[in-house]
C-alpha positions in Angstrom: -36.2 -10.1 22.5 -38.1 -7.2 23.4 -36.9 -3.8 23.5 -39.8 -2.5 25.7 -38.6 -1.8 29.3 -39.8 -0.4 33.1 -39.5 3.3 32.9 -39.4 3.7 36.6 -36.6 0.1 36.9 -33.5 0.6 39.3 -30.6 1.8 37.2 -29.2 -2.1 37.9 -32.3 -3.4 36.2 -32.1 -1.3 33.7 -27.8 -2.0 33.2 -28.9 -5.7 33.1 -31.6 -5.2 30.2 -29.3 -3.4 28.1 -26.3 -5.7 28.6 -28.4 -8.9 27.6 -30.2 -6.7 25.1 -26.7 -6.0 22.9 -25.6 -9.3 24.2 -27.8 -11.2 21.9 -27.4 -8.3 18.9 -23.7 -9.7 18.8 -22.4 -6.0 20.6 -18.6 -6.8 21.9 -18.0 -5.8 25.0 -22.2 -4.8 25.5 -21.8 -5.1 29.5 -19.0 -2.1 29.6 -20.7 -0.3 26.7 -24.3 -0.3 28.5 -22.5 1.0 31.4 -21.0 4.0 29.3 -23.6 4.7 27.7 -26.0 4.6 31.1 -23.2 6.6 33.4 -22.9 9.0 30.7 -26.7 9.6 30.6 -26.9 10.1 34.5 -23.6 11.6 34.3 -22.0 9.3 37.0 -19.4 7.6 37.0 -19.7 3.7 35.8 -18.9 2.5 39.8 -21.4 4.7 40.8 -24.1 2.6 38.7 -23.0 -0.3 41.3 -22.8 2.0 44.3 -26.0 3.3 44.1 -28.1 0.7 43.1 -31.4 1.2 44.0 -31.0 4.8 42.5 -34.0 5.2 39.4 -33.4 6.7 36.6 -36.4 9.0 35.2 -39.0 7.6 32.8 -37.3 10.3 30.6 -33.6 9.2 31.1 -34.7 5.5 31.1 -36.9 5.8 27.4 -33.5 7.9 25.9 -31.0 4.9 27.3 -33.5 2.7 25.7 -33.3 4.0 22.4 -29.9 4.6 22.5 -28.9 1.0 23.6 -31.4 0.7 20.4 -29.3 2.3 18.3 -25.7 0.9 19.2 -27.2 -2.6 18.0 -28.5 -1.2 14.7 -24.8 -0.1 14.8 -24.4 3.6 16.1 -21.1 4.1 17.5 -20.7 4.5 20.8 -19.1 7.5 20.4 -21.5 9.2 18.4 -24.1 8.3 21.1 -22.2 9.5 24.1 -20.8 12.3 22.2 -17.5 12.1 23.7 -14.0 10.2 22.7 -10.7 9.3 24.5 -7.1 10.1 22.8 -3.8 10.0 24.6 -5.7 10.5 27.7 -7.6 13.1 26.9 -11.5 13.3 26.1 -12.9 15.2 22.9 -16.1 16.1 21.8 -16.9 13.8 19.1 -20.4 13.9 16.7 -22.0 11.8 13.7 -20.4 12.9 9.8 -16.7 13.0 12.1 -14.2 10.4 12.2 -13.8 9.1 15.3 -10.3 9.2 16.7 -8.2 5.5 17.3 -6.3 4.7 20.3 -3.8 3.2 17.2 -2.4 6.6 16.2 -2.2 7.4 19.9 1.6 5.3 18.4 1.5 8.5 15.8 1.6 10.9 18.6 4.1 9.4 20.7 6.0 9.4 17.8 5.3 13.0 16.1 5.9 14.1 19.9 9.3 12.4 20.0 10.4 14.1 16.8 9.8 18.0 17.8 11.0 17.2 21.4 14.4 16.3 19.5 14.5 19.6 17.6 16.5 22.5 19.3 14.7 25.2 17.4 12.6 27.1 19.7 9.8 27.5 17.4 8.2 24.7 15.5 5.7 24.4 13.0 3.7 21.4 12.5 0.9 20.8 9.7 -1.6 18.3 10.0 -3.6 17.2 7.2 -7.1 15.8 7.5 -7.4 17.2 10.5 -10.8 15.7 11.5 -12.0 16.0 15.3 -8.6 17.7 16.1 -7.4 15.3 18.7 -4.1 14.6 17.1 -3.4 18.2 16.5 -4.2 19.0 20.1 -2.6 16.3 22.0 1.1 17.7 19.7 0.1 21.3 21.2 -0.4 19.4 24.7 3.1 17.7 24.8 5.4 19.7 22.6 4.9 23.3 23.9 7.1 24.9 21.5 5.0 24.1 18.3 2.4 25.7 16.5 -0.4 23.8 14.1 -2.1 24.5 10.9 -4.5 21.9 10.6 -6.5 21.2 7.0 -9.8 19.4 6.2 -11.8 19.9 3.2 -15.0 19.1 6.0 -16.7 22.1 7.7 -18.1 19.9 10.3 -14.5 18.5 10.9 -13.4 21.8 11.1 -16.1 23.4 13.5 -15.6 20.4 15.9 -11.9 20.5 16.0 -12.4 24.0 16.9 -14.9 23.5 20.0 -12.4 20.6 21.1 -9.4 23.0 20.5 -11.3 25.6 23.0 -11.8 22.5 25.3 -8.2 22.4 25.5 -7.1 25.8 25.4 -4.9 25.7 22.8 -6.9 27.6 20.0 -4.7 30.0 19.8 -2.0 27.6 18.9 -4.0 26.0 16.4 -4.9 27.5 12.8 -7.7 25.5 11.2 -7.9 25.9 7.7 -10.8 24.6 4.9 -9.6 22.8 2.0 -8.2 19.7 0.2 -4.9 18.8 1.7 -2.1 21.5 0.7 -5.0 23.6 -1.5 -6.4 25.1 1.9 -2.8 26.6 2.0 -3.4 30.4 0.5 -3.3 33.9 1.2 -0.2 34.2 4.1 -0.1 30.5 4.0 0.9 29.8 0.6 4.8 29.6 1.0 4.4 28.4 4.2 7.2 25.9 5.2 7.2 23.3 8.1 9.5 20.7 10.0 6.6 18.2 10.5 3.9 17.6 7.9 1.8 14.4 9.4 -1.7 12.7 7.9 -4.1 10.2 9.0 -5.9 10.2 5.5 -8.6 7.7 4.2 -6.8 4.7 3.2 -9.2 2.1 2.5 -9.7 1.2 -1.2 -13.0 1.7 -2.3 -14.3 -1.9 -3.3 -13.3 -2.8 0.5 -15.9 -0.2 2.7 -19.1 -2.2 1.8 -17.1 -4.9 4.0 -16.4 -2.9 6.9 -18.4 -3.2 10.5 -21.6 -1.8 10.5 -20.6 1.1 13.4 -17.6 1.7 11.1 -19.8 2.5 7.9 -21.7 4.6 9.8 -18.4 7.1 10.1 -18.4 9.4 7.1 -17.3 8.1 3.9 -15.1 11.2 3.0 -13.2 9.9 6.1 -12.7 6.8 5.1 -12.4 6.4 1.2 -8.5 6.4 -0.2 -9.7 5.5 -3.8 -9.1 2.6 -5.8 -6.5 1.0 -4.2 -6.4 3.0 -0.8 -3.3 4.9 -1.6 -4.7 8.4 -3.4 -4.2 10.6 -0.9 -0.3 9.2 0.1 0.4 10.0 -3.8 -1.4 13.2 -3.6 0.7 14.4 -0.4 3.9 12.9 -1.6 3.4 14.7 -4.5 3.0 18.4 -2.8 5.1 18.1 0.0 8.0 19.5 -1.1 7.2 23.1 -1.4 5.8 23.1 2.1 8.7 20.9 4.1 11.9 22.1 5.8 15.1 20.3 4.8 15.6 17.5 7.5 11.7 18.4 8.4 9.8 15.1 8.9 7.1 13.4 7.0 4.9 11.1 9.0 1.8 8.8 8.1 -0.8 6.3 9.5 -1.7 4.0 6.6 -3.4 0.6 6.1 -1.8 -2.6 7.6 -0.5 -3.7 4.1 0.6 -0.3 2.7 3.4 0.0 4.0 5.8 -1.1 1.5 3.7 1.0 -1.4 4.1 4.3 0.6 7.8 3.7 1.4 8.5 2.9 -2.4 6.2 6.2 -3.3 8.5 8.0 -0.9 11.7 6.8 -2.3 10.8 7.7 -5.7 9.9 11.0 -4.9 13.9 11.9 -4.7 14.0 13.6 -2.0 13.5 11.9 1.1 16.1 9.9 3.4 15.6 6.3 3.7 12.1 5.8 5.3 11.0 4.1 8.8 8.2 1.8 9.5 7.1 1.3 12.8 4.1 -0.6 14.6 1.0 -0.3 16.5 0.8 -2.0 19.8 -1.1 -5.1 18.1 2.7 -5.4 16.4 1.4 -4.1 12.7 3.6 -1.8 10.8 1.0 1.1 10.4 3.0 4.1 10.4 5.7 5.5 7.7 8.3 8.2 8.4 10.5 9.9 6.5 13.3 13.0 7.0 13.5 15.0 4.1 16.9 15.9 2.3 19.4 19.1 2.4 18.9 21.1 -0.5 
């Protein structure tokens, strides 16, 4: 099929090339992502694309939709192309060498906010490792107004993003973004730092499975996405560390692959000095998040 197209086509002409275009690359879902990808570009809303039909896009705007409808069959993300992602309602700036945010740990949130709305204390501090684009961090600073964030990621570009999105928000000054691996960005004044709620969304997939993953999904970085050999590195490497940096009865709270759950709760129960720990699901019903309340004393 050819991938030239009328530079001066109504925007419907143009929608209908690129549906059937990413149709026939195998694209799920190509009609709804051609009309992102085209409202974004004319920055209009996808109804107006309908609305205004006979509206024409610019030879300029209509050769950059091209190639980008180009590039989400070769197997660009669609957020990467639109620049822009959604999480618990909320959009973020999103960009390529980022991982993009899941509507899955949207569950994580709801839960994370659940756990410091149930604290009395008036003054709660949350750290979140792997912080990447920020949109976790910010949506806990959204809903739980008594909280403050030190968020860690050993990725300046993670860092710099979850910054500008933090801004976005207005909540910067709520959130301390930090550059390092895990609990060795803690230093200086944050070294003996202590906190109720410690929560990660690390790479879990085990190396020998990411040469199988989707092609927009390899395309994410691979620091985002790597948990080692088996997936699990970075849940011992946490479990490990935690316990100089976690209140008694503060909370411990992970996203994780959907078949490691049972290693992480068996990891947390031999680390001595957690309570029992909770699994619960995502909305596709698979247990992908681990919870745990750490001991007195």
């Amino acid at each position: 099929m050819t991938t030239a197209i009328n530079r001066r086509a109504p925007v419907l002409e143009l929608l209908n090339w690129a549906a059937d275009f990413l149709t026939r690359q195998g694209v799920d879902s190509a009609r709804h992502e051609a009309e992102v990808l085209l409202s974004t570009l004319l920055e209009c809303a996808r109804i107006g694309l309908y609305l205004e039909r006979e509206r024409t896009a610019s030879p300029a705007e209509a050769e950059l939709f091209r190639e980008q409808i180009i590039r989400r069959a070769e197997g660009m993300p669609l957020q990467y192309l639109t620049k822009e992602a959604y999480f618990f309602g909320l959009k973020f700036y999103i960009d390529e060498g980022v991982f993009i945010p899941r509507p899955e740990t949207e569950v994580l949130a709801e839960y994370c906010i659940d756990v410091l709305r149930t604290r009395s204390w008036n003054s709660l501090r949350v750290l979140e490792l792997c912080v990447g684009s920020g949109a976790l961090s910010i949506t806990l600073t959204k809903h739980a107004p008594a909280c403050t964030i030190v968020a860690t990621d050993c990725d300046d570009r993670a860092l710099l993003l979850a910054g500008k999105n933090a801004l976005l928000h207005g909540v910067a000054e709520r959130i301390t973004l930090l550059r390092g691996d895990l609990f060795g960005a803690l230093t200086g004044d944050f070294a003996d730092a202590r906190f109720d709620l410690i929560v990660a969304n690390p790479p879990y997939i085990a190396g020998n499975e990411l040469e199988g993953l989707p092609p927009d999904v390899r395309r994410e970085p691979r620091t985002a996405l790597d948990g080692g050999k088996d997936g699990l590195k970075f849940y011992r490497d946490i479990l490990r560390e935690c316990g100089k940096f976690l209140h008694d009865q503060g909370t411990i709270a992970f996203e994780c692959g959907d078949t490691q759950h049972t290693a992480i709760c068996e990891m947390i129960g031999s680390s001595g000095i957690f309570e029992s720990p909770s699994v619960f699901p995502d909305l596709n019903g698979i247990y992908r998040f681990v919870s745990a309340r750490r001991k007195n004393g």
